[in-house]
N, C-alpha and C positions, 0 to 999 in steps of 0.2 A: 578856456573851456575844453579845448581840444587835449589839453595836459590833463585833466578829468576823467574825460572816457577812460584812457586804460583803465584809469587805479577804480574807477565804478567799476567795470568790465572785470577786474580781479575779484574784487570786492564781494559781487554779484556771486563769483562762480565759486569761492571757498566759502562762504555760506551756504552757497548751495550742498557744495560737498562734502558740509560737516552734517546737512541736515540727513544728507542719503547715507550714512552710516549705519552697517551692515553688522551686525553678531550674528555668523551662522549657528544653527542650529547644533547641540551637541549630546551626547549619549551622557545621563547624569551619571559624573564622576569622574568626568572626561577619556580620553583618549585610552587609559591604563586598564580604566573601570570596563570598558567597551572590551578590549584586549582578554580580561579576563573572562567576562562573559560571555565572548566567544568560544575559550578555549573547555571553560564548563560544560558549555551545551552543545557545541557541535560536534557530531559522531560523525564515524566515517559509515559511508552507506553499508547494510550488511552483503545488497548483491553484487558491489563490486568489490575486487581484491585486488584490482591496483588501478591506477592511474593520480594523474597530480594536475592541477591548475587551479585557476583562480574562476569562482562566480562573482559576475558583477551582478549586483541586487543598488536596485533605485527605488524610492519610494517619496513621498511627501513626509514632512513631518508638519502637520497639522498647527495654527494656533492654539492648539491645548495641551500637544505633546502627542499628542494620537499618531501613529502611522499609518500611513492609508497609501493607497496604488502601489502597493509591495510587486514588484514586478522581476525578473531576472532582464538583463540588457545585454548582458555577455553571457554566455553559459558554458557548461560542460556536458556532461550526459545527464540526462534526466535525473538518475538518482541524486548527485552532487548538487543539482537545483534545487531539487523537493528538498533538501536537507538544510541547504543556504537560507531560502524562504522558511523553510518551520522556523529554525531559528532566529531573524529579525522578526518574526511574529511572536515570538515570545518575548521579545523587549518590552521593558515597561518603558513609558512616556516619555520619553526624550523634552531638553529644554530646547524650544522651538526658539525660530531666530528671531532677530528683533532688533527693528527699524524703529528710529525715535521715539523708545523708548518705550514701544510696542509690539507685543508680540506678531508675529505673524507666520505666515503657512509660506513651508520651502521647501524645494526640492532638493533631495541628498543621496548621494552614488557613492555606494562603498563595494570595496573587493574585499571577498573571502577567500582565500588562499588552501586551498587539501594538499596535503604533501605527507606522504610517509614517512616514517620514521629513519628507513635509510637514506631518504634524500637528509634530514635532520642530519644525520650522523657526518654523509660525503660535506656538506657543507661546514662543519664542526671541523673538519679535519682540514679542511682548505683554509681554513683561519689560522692556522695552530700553524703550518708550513711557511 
């Protein structure tokens, strides 16, 4: 009986771990689809004329696809914010993640990155050397 317990005790804990199986949440079209649709819709603010970083924006995605609690977590200056949030507020329904085999409400933290066109370029040219 004692030679038991472990292989119960394994037994027990890799069904457990196949039952807790995760699919996070994701932007339809995946990761590429997302990429684009950021680069469609986010402007650069018109009252600033420079600066560069990244806004962290968090939010839920909902069991339906809904986003909801849109929030900034990192930020920059206000306009870079207002502009991070219009944007994920314009997302349509994201596929929500899903736990055996059901949908369910998650939480998801994405960085949007503002960078001007001559950081693009210094970066461009550091590759090429």
């Amino acid at each position: 009986m004692k030679k038991l317990l472990p292989i119960l005790i394994i037994l027990i804990c890799s069904i457990n771990a196949n039952a807790q199986k995760l699919t996070p949440p994701h932007f339809r079209g995946g990761n590429n689809a997302f990429h684009e649709f950021l680069n469609k819709n986010l402007k650069w603010p018109e009252s600033v004329s420079g600066g560069e970083g990244i806004v962290t924006i968090s939010f839920f995605v909902e069991s339906d696809g809904r986003l909801t609690d849109v929030k900034v977590v990192k930020g920059m200056s206000d306009p870079f914010n207002k502009e991070a949030l219009r944007v994920i507020k314009l997302s349509e329904r994201w596929i929500p993640a899903m736990r055996d085999g059901h949908f369910i409400k998650s939480k998801y933290t994405v960085p949007i990155q503002f960078f001007t066109m001559q950081a693009v370029q210094v970066l461009d040219s550091t590759k090429v050397n």
